[in-house]
C-alpha positions in Angstrom: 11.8 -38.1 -5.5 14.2 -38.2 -2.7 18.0 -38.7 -4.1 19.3 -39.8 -0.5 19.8 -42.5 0.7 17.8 -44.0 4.1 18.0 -46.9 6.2 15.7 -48.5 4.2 16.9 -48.5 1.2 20.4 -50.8 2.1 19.5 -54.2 3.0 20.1 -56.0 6.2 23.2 -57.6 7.1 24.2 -60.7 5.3 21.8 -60.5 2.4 24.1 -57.6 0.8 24.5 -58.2 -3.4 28.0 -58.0 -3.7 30.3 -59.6 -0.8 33.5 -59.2 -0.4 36.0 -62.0 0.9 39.3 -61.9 2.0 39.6 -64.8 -0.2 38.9 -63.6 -3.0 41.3 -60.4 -2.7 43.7 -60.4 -5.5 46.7 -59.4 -3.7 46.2 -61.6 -0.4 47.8 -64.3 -2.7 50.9 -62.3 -3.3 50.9 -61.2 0.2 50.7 -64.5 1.6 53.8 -65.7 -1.1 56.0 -63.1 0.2 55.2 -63.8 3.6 56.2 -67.0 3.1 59.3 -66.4 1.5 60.5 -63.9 3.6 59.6 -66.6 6.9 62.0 -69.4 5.6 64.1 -66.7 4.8 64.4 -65.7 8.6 64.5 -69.3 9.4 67.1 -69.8 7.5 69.3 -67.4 8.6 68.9 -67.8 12.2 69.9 -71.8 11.7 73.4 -70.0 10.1 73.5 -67.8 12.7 73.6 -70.6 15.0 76.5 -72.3 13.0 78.2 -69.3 13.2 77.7 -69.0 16.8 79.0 -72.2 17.1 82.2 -71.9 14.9 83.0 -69.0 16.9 83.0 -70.6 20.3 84.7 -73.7 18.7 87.6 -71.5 17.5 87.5 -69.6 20.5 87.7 -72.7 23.1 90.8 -74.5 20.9 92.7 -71.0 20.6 92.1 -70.5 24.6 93.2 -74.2 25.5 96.1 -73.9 23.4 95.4 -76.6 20.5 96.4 -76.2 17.0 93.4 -75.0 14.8 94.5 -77.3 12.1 94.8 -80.6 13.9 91.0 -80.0 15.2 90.0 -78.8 11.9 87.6 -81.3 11.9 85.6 -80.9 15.5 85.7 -77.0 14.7 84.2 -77.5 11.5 81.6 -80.7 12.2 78.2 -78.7 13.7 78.8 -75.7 11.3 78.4 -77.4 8.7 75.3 -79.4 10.0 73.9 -76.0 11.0 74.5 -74.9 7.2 73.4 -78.1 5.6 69.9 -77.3 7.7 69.9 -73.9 7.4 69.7 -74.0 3.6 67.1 -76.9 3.6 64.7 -74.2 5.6 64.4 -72.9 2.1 62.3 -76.3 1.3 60.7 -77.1 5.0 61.6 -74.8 7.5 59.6 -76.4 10.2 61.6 -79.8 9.8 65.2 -77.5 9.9 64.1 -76.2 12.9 63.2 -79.3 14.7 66.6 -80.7 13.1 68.6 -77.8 14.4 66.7 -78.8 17.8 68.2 -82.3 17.8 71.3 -81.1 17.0 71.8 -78.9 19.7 70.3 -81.5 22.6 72.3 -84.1 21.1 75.4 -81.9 21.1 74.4 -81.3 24.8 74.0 -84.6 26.0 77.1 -85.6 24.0 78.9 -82.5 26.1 77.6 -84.0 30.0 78.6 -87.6 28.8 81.8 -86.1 28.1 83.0 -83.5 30.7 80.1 -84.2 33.3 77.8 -81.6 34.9 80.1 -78.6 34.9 79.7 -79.2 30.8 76.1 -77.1 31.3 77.5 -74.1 33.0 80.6 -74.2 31.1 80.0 -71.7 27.8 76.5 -70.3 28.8 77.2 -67.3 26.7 77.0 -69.3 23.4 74.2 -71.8 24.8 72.1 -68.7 25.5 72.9 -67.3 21.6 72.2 -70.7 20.6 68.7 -70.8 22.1 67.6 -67.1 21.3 68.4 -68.0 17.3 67.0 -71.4 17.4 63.6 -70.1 19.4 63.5 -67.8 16.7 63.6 -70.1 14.0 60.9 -72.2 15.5 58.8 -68.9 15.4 59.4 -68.0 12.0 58.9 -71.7 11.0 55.3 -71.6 12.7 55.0 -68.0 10.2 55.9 -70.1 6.8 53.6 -73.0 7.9 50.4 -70.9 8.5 51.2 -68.9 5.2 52.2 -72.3 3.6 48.0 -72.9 5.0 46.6 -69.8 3.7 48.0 -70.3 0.2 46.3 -73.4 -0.1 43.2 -72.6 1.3 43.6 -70.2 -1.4 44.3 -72.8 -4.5 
């Protein structure tokens, strides 16, 4: 008798005994948990890094106009701390922080041209652009927690 194997004895494709599914891998679970964790993790910290951006150009703005720090405590401090108030809710939906952190930074926009006009848009590009890389990141790494978010529950 012939101990190896031919053509003929594996069976055609689709119609093989044991399959395997990438649904039923053990470690695809664990994967897909880290994966998410370590998404609202990045979107997360590019929401602070926006607040920090921001506190930065805040201080930076009052110190070059010559205003006391202390007396605009307040306006330095206001869309930091909405930026860290989202940023740490990423942790429970990070799709919603980012959207939030995208209001925030139109409103604080339109709120800006209402204000000081058209020259309000130019004025501080360096921050705006900051701004934008970290919160187009965060809107990436939102979209990464969501479709692992999906993937875990296809998995149960």
């Amino acid at each position: 008798m012939n101990n190896y194997p031919s053509a003929t004895d594996t069976p055609p494709f689709g119609q093989q005994t044991a399959e395997f599914s990438l649904l039923e891998d053990p470690y695809r679970k664990e994967v897909l948990e880290d994966n998410l964790a370590h998404a609202k993790k990045k979107t997360m910290l590019s929401l602070l890094y926006i607040g920090i951006t921001l506190f930065i150009s805040n201080v930076v703005g009052y110190t070059v106009a010559g205003a006391s720090l202390a007396d605009n405590a307040l306006d330095i401090l206001l869309v930091p701390i909405a930026f860290l108030g989202v940023g740490l809710f990423a942790k429970l939906q990070p799709m919603v922080s980012a959207i939030a952190g995208i209001v925030i930074l139109v409103a604080l926009t339109v709120l800006n041209y209402m204000a000081l006009g058209p020259l309000s848009l130019i004025a501080g590009w360096l921050y705006k652009v900051l701004c934008l890389y970290f919160i187009i990141k965060a809107v990436q790494h939102a979209k990464e927690a969501e479709q692992a978010k999906k993937e875990l529950q296809l998995l149960g």
